[in-house]
N, C-alpha and C positions, 0 to 999 in steps of 0.2 A: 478507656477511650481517651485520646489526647484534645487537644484543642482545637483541633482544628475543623473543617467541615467536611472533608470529604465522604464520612462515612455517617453522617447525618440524614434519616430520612427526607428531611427535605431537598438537603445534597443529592440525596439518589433518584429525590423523585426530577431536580433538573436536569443530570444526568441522564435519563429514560427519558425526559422529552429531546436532548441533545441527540440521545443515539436517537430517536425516530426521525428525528429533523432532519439526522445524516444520509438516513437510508432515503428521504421524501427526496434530498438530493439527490442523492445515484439514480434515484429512478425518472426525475426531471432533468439530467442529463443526458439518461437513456432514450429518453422520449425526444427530442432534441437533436442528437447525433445520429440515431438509428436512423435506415432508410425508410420510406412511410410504409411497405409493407410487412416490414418485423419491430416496427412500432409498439406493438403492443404487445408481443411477447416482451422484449425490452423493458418495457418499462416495469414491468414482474420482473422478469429474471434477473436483471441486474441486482434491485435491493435482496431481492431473496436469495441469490449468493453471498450478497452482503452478510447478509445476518446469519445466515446457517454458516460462516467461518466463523464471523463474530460470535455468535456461541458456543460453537464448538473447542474454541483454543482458551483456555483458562487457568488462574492461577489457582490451585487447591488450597481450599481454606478463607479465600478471598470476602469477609464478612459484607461487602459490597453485591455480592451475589449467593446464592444457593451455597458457595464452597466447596459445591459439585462440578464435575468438569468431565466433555468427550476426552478432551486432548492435554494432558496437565501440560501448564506453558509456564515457564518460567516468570516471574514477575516482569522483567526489565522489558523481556521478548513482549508478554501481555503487553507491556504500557507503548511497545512501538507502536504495536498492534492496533491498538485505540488513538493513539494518535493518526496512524491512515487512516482508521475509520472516520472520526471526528473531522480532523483537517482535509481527509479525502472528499468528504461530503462539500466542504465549504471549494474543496480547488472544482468540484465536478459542475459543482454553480456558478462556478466562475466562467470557466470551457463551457456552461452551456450559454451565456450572455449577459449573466443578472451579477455584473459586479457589483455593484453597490449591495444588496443582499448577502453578495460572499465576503465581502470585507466587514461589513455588520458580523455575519455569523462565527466569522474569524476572531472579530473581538472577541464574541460574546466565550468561545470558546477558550480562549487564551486566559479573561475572568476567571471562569470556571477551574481550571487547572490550577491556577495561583492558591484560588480561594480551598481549593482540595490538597492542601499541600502535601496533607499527610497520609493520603492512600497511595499518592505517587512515592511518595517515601517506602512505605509500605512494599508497594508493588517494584522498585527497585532492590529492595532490599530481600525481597523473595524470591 
């Protein structure tokens, strides 16, 4: 293991709350934009698209997750992937009115990235 944190359980347990916080986005976007009667489908089905690609596409071998995968994804392709997810979540909160919120979570994600330097390494490199 190198030095760095990305593949630290505690790394991965903020991570897992980053990706749920992305997906609480998309789905308080949904809720927000939809018209008021597909509201509330919206606000399911957008995160739950989310997350069934976001599982679905993976890098094989990935010690950050299971290193099982529906769809093997290249490393590079993966890490675009999570950056929409992650930064998507923070532009959907933005488009939905709560910048202050998106700009916080924007840091907090951009932290996080640094501080994991080396799964994105990893994940470029696969």
């Amino acid at each position: 293991m190198s030095s760095g944190y990305g593949f630290r359980p505690w790394a991965l347990g903020v991570r897992f709350v980053l990706e749920l916080a992305a997906l609480a986005c998309f789905g308080f976007w949904a809720w927000v934009t939809a018209p008021a009667p597909l509201r509330y489908v919206a606000v399911i089905a957008v995160p739950v698209v989310v997350a069934v690609l976001w599982g679905a596409f993976a890098t094989p071998d990935d010690a950050s997750r299971s290193g099982k995968t529906a769809i093997a994804t290249p490393g590079p392709l993966r890490f675009l992937l999570e950056l929409a997810v992650f930064f998507g979540g923070a532009a959907a909160l933005y488009a939905a009115g709560a910048h202050t919120s998106a700009v916080l979570l924007g840091a907090v994600l951009v932290v996080y990235h640094l501080l994991s330097w080396d799964r994105v390494l990893w994940l470029l490199r696969n």
